[in-house]
MDTraj code that builds the backbone (N, CA, C; nanometers):
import mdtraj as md
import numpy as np

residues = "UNK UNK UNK UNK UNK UNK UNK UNK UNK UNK UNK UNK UNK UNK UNK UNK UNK UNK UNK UNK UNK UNK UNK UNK UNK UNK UNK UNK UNK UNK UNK UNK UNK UNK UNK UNK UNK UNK UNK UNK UNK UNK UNK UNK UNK UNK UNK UNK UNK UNK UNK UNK UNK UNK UNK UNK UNK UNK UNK UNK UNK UNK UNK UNK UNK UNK UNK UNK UNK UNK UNK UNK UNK UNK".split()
xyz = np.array([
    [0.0843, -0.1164, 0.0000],
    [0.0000, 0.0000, 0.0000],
    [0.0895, 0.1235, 0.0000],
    [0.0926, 0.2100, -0.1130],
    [0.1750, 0.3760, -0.1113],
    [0.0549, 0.4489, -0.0427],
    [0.1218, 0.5219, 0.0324],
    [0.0715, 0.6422, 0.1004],
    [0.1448, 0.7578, -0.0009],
    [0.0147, 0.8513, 0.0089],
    [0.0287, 0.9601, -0.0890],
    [0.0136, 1.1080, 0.0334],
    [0.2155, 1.1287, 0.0732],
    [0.1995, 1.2360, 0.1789],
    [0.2237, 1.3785, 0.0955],
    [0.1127, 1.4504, 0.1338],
    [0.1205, 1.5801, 0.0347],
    [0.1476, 1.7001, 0.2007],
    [0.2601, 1.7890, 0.1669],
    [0.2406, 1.9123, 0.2444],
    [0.2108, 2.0180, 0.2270],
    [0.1524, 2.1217, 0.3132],
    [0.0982, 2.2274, 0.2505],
    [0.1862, 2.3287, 0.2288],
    [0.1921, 2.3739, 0.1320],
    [0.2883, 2.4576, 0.1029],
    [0.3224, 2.5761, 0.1664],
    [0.2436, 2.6685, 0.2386],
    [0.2568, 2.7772, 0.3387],
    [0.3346, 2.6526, 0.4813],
    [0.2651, 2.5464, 0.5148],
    [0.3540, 2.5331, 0.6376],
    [0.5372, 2.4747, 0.6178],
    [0.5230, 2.4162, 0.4440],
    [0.6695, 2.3714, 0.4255],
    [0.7869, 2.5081, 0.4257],
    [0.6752, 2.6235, 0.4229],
    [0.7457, 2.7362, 0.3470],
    [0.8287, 2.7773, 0.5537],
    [0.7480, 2.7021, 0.6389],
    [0.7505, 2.7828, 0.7566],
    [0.8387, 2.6763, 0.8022],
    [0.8172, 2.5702, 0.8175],
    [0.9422, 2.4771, 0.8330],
    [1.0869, 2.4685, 0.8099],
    [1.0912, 2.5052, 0.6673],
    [1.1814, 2.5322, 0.6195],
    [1.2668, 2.6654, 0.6527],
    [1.1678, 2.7748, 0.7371],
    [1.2238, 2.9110, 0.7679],
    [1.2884, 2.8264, 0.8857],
    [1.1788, 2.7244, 0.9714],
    [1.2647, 2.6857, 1.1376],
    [1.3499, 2.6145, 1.1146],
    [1.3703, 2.5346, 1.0205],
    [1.5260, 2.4012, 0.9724],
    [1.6441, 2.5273, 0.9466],
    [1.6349, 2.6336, 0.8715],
    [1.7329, 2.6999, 0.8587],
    [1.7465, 2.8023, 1.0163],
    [1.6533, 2.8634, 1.0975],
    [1.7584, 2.9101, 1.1783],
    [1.7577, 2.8141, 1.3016],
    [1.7169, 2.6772, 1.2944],
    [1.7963, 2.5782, 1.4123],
    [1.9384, 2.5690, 1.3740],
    [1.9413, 2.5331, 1.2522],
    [2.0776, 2.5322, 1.1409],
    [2.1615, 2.6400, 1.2144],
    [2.1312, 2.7663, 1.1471],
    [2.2094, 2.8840, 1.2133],
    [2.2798, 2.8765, 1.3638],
    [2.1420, 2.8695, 1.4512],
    [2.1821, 2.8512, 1.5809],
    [2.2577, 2.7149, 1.6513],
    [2.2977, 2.6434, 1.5143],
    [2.3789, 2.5216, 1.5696],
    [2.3106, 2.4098, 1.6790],
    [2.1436, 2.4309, 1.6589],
    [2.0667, 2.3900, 1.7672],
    [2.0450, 2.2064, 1.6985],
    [2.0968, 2.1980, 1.5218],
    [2.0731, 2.0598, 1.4569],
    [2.2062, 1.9963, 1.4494],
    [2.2171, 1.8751, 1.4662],
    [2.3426, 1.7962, 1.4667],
    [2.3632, 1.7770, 1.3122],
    [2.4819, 1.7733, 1.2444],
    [2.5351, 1.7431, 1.0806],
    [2.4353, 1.6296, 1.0878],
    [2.4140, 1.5862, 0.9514],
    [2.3714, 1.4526, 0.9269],
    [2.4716, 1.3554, 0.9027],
    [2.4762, 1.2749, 0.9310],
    [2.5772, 1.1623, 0.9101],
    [2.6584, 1.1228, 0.9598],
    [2.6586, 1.2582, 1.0769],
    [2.7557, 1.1977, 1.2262],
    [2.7748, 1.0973, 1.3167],
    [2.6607, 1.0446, 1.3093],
    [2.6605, 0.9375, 1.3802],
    [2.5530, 0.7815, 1.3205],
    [2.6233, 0.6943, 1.3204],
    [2.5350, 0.5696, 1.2563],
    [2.3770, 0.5544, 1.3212],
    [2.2783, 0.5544, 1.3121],
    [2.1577, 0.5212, 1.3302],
    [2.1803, 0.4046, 1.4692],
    [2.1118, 0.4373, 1.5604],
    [2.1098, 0.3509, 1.6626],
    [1.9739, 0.3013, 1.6829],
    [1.9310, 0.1588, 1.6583],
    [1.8205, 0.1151, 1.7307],
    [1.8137, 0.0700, 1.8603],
    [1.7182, 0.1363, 1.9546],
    [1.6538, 0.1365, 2.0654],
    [1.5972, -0.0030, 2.0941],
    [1.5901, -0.0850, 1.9946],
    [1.5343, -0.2485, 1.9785],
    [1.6313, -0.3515, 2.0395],
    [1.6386, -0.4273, 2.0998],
    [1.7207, -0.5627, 2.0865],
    [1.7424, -0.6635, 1.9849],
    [1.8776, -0.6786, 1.9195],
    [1.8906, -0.7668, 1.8338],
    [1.7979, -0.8687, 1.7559],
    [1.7534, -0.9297, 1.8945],
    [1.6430, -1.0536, 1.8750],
    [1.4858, -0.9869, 1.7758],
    [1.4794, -0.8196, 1.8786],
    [1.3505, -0.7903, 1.8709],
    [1.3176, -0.6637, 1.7324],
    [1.4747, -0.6524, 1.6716],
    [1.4980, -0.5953, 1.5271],
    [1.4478, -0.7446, 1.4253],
    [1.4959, -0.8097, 1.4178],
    [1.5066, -0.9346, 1.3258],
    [1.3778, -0.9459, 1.3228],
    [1.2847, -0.9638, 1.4370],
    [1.1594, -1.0287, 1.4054],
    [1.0493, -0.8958, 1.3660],
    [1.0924, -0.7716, 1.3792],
    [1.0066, -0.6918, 1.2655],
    [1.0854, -0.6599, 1.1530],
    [1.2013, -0.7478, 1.1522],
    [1.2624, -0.6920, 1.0175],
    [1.1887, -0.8133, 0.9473],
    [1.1429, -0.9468, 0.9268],
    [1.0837, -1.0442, 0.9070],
    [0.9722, -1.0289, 0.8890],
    [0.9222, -0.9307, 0.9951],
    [0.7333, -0.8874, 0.9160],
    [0.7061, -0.8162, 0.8105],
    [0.8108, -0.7387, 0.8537],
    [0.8292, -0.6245, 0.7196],
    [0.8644, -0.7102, 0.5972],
    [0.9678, -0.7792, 0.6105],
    [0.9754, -0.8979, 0.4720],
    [0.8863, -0.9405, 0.4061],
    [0.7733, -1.0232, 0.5191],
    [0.7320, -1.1374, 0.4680],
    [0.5618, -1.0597, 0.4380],
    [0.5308, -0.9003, 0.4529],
    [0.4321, -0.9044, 0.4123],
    [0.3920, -0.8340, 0.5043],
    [0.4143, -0.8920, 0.6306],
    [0.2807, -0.9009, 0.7352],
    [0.2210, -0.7446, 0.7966],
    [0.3221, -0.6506, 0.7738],
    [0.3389, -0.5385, 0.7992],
    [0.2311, -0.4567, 0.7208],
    [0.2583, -0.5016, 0.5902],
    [0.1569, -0.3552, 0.4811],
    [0.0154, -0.4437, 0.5191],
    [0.0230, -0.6052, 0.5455],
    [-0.1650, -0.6456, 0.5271],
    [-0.2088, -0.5613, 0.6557],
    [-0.1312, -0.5651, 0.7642],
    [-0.1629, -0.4734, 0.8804],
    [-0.2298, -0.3253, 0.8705],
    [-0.1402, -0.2634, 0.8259],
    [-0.2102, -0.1191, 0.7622],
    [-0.3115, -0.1132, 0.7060],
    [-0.3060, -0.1990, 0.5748],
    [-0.4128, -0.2685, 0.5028],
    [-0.5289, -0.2637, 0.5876],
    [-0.5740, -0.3419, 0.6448],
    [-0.6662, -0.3669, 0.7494],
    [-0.6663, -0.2782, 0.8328],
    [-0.6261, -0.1653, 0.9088],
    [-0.6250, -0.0994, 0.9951],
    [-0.7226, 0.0666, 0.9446],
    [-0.6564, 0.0706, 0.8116],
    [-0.7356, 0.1190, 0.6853],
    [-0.8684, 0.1094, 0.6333],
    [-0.8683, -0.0213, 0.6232],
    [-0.9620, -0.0816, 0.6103],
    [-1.1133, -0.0277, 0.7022],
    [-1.0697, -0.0572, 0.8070],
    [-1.1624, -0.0241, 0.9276],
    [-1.1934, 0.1624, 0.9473],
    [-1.0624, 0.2338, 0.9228],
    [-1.0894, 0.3179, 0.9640],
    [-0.9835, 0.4200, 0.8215],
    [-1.0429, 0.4560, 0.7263],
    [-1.0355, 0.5579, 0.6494],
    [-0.9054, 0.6503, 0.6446],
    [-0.9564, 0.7329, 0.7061],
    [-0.8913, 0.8512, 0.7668],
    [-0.7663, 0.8445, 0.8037],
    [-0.7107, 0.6770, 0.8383],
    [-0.5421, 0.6665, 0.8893],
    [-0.5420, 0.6642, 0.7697],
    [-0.5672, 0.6001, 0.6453],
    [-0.4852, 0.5891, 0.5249],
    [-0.3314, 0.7105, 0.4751],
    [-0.3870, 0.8189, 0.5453],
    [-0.2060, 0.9174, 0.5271],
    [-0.2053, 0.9666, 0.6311],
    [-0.2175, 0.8914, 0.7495],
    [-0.1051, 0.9100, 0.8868],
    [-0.0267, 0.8829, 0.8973],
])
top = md.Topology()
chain = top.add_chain()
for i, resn in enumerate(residues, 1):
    res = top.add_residue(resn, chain, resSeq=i)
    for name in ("N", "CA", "C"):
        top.add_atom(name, md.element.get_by_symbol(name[0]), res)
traj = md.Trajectory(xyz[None], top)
C-alpha cells in the first residue's frame, strides 16, 4: 500500500524558515555523524525486520485502513 503524503505549502514554506535558523543557531546535529542507533534488541529488530519482509506489515495497515479511512495518510 503507497501512502500519498502531500504538504501544505505555506507550512513547508515555515518549516523550512525553522530548519534553517535551528541550522544557524547550531541547535541541529550534521547529518551523518553518527550511525543510526536502534533502541530495539537484536532478537527484537530481526523479528520486525521479518514482518516487514514477509508481508505481514503492509496487510496490517491494510486492514487498519480498512476499518478506519482517515489513517490511510497518517
Amino acid at each position: 500500500m503507497a501512502l500519498q503524503l502531500r504538504s501544505d505549502p505555506e507550512l513547508s514554506v515555515i518549516v523550512e524558515r525553522a530548519r534553517r535558523r535551528a541550522e544557524e543557531a547550531h541547535e541541529l546535529e550534521p547529518a551523518g555523524d553518527r550511525p543510526f542507533e536502534s533502541a530495539l534488541e537484536p532478537a527484537v529488530r530481526e523479528l520486525v525486520a521479518g514482518w516487514v519482509r514477509d508481508g505481514g506489515y503492509e496487510r496490517a495497515v491494510a486492514e487498519v485502513v480498512t476499518h478506519d479511512p482517515d489513517l490511510a495518510d497518517q
